[in-house]
N, C-alpha and C positions, 0 to 999 in steps of 0.2 A: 516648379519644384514641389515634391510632395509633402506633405505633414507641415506645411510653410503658412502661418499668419501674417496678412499684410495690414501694418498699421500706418504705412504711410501715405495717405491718399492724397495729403494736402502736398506732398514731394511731384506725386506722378500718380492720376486717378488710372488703375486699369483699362483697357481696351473696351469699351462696349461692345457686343456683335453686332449691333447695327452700324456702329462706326467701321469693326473690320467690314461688315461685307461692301461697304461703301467704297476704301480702299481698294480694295481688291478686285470691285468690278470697274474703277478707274483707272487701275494698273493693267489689266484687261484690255484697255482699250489703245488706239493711236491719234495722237492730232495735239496742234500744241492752240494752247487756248484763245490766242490770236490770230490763226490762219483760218481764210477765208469761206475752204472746202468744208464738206462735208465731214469730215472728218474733226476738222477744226471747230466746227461749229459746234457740235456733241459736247467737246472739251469743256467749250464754253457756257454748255446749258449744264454739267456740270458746280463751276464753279459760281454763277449765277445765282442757281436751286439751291448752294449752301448761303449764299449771301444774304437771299431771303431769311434763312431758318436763322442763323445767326443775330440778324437785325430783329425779329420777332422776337427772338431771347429775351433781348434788353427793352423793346419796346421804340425802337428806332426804326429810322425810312432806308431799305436797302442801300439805294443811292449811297450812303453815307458809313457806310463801312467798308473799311482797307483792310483789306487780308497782307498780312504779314508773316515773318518767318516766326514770329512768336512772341510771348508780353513783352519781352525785353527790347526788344526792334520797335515793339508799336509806343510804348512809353517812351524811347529815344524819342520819335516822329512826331508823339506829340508834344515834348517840352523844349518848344521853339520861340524863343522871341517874336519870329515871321506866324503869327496869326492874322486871321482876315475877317472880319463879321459881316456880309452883306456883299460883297465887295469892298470895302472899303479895309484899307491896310492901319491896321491899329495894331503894332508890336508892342511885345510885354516887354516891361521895363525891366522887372524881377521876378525873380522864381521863391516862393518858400514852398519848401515840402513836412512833412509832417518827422520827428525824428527816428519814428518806425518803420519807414519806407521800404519797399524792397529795392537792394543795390543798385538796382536800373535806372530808378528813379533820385536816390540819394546822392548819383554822381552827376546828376543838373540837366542829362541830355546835350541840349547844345547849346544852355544857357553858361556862361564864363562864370558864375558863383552860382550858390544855392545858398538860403537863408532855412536853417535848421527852427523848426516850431515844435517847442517841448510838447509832453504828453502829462497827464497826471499818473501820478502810481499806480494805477487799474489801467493802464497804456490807454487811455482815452484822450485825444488832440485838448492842450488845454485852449478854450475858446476865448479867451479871456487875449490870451497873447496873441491870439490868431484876429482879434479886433484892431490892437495894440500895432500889429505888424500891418495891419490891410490901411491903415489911417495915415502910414509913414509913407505908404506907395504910390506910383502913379500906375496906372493899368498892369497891376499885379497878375502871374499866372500862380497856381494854388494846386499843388498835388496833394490828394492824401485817398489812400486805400481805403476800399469799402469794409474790407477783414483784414485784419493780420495774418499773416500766414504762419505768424510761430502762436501768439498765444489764442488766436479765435475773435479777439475781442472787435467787434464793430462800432465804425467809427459814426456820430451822427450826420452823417451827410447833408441830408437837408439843411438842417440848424447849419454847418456850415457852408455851404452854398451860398445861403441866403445873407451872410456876412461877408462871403465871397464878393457876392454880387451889388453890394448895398455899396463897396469900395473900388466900384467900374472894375470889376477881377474877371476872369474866367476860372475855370475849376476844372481840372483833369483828376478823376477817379482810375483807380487800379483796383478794376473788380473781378481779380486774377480766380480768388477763392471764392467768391460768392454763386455761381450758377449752381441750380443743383440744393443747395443750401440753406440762403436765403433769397429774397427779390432782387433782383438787381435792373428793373425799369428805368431807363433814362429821366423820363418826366418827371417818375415819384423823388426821384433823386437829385433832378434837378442840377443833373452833371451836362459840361458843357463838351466835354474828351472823357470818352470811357474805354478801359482794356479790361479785355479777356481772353484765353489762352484756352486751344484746343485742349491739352493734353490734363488737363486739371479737371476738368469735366465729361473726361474718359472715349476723346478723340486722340489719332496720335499726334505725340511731339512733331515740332516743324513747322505750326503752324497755330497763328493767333490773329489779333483783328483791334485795329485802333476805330472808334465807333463816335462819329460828330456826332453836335446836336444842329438841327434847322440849317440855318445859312455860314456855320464856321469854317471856315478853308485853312489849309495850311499853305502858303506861300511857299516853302521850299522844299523839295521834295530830301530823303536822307539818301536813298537809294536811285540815283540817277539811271535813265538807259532808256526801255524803248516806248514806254510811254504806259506802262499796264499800271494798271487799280489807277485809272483815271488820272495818270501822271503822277499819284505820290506814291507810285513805287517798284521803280523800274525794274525790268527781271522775269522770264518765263515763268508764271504761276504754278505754285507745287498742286498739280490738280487735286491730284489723289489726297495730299494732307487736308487739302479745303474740302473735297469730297467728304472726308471722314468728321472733319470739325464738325461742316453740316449738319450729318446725319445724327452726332453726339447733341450737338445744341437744341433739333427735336426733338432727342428726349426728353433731356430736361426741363423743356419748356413744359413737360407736361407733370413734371416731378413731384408729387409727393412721398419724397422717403423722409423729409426733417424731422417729424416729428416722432418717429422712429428712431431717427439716428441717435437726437435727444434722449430719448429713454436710455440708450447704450449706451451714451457719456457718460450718463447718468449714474447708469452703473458699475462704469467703471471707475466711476472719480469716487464712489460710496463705497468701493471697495478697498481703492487706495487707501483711502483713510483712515477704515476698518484697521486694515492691514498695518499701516505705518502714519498715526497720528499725528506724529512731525512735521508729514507731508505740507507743501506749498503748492497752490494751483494756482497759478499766475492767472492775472487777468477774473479770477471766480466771481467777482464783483460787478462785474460791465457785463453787459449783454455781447453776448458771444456766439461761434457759429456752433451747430448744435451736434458738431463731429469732431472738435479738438481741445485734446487735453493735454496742458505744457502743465509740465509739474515737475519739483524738485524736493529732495532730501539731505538736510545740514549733514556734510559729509561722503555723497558719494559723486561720484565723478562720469560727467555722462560717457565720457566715450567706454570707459569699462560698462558702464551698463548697457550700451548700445551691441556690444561685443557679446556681452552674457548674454543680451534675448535674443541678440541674431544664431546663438550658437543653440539657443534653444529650440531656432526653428519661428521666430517672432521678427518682425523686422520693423523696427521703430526708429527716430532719429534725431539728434540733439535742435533741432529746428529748422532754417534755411537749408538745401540741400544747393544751393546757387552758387559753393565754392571749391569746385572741383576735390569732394568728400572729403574736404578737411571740416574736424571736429574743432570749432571755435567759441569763444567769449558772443554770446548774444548780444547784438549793440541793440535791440528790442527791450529787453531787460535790462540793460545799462541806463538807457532812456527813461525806464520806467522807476528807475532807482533803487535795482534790486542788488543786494550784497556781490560781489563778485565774486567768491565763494559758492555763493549760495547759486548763481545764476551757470558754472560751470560744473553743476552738475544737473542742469533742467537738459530733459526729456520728453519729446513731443510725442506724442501717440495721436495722430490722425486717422479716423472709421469712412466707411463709406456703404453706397445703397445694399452694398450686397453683404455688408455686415453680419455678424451671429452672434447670437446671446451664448454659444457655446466658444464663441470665438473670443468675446471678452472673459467669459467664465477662464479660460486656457491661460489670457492673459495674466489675471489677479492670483491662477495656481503659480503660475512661473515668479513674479512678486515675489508671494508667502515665500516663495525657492529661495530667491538672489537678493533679498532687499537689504537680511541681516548682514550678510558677506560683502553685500555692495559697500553696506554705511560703515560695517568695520574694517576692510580695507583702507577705505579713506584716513577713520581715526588713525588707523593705526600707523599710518605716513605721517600724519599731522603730529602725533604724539615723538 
């Protein structure tokens, strides 16, 4: 569409063109990625060639990446009691996930409960309870994301890894948001199951990738059938979508836009303020990724504001885009113990590599526009 601002990168990053042409020349072709001919074989050097670039991403041995139909699929697969280290079958007793989780992960997978581990008021895992809860357990599994996907804020992984592991745990990361961003290296991080998703890092949707570390297996497959991604996950392989993930994941293995992107937050959260010094930046306190700004105003209401900048020609969004476009209560900010009020009318503004200083500029004019009429509509219902 034309004269259209896109702020929501952390929803769905844009198409790369090296991800389309990737698609496209997979769509182009014939053979399905398990047959034997020549044809089939192609298929295969395909999804292969993206398996590599994917495991380079994060710093992992190809072998050990399962291509998926995407984060949500892959974080099911991996929160499994049936884990294996070695061969040897050691099942997780219990699951705790972090209270900011994304939905995929805060419904247990295919564990029968989930044990919720508060956050501090800067959404940061409080580590303190995540000691308290690893002491109670026997072979604890441990989810918690590398980024938030509504307020930015990064969680210390290492530091909890390392408390992880100190209580015989495993640790599954959802490092859905991070490629492109920040690091997201297995080793540095110290994650034992890590997810990340084509489409967030500007490959298409339809395809994502659950990523071991050394010798972990997963014992049951989620997706039964004819024996693909090495038995955990039966199913004719989306070539094309793993084609495209590939080719996106290349790039950004080679990314430096953060510190770019940073200066644009930068200036737009300097301008928010300017503009409407009531304003709230969730999360402004924690280290955060250096392209999303969750922010709210006493008084206005996100989905009216989401409404006003889309009709502006700006497309921003009240936070998780993960429930079929309803505008809801943030349970990320519930977590983090923010007014309820105050949290239903928070507003994500997510940037990405191909950002503009005249893009944010457009953003902060449209603001100075809606922000009065946003906050006194509110009152004005309130009153």
């Amino acid at each position: 569409m034309a004269d259209r601002t896109y702020f929501d990168w952390n929803a769905t990053a844009p198409l790369r063109e090296q991800a389309r042409v990737a698609v496209s020349d997979a769509l182009s072709r014939t053979g399905n990625a398990s047959s034997v001919h020549a044809e089939g074989r192609a298929a295969r050097r395909l999804v292969e060639e993206a398996r590599v670039h994917v495991a380079n991403l994060v710093g992992a041995e190809a072998k050990n990446v399962t291509f998926t139909s995407g984060a949500t699929e892959a974080n099911t697969l991996a929160l499994t009691p049936g884990l294996e280290i070695g061969g040897r079958k050691e099942p997780r007793e219990r699951l705790f996930v972090s209270a900011i989780e994304h939905p995929s992960v805060l419904c247990g997978g295919r564990f029968a409960q989930v044990e919720l581990l508060p956050v501090t008021c800067d959404g940061v895992l409080d580590l303190g309870a995540l000691k308290l809860a690893i002491g109670k357990a026997k072979r604890p599994l441990v989810s918690v994301m590398l980024a938030n996907n509504e307020t930015g804020v990064i969680q210390p992984i290492p530091e909890i890894a390392e408390i992880v592991h100190a209580g015989d745990g495993l640790l599954h990361v959802d490092a859905v948001q991070a490629p492109g961003r920040i690091g997201c290296n297995m080793a540095i991080l110290c994650a034992d199951l890590l997810t990340i998703s084509s489409h967030k890092l500007g490959g298409p949707q339809g395809a994502g990738a659950l990523i071991r570390c050394g010798d972990i297996q997963i014992s049951e497959p989620l997706i039964k059938g004819g024996g693909q991604e090495r038995g955990l996950r039966g199913g004719t392989e989306n070539v094309a979508g793993i084609a495209g993930f590939g080719a996106a994941a290349a790039v950004v293995a080679k990314s430096t836009d953060a510190p770019r992107m940073a200066a644009l937050r930068d200036r737009l959260e300097n301008g928010i303020t300017l503009l409407t010094p009531q304003a709230v930046i969730f999360g402004a306190n924690a280290p955060r990724l250096p392209n999303t700004t969750f922010f709210s105003v006493p008084g206005m209401r996100a989905e009216t504001a989401i409404i006003a900048f889309d009709l502006n020609g700006i497309a921003v969004s009240s936070g998780a885009a993960c429930s079929s476009g309803k505008v809801q209560e943030s349970h990320v900010l519930a977590a983090m113990g923010v007014d309820g009020a105050l949290g239903r009318g928070a507003v994500r503004v997510s940037i990405g590599y191909s950002t503009t200083e005249a893009e944010i500029d457009r953003f902060l004019e449209t603001w100075n526009t809606l922000a009065g009429s946003l906050v006194k509509e509110k009152r004005g219902i309130a009153a």
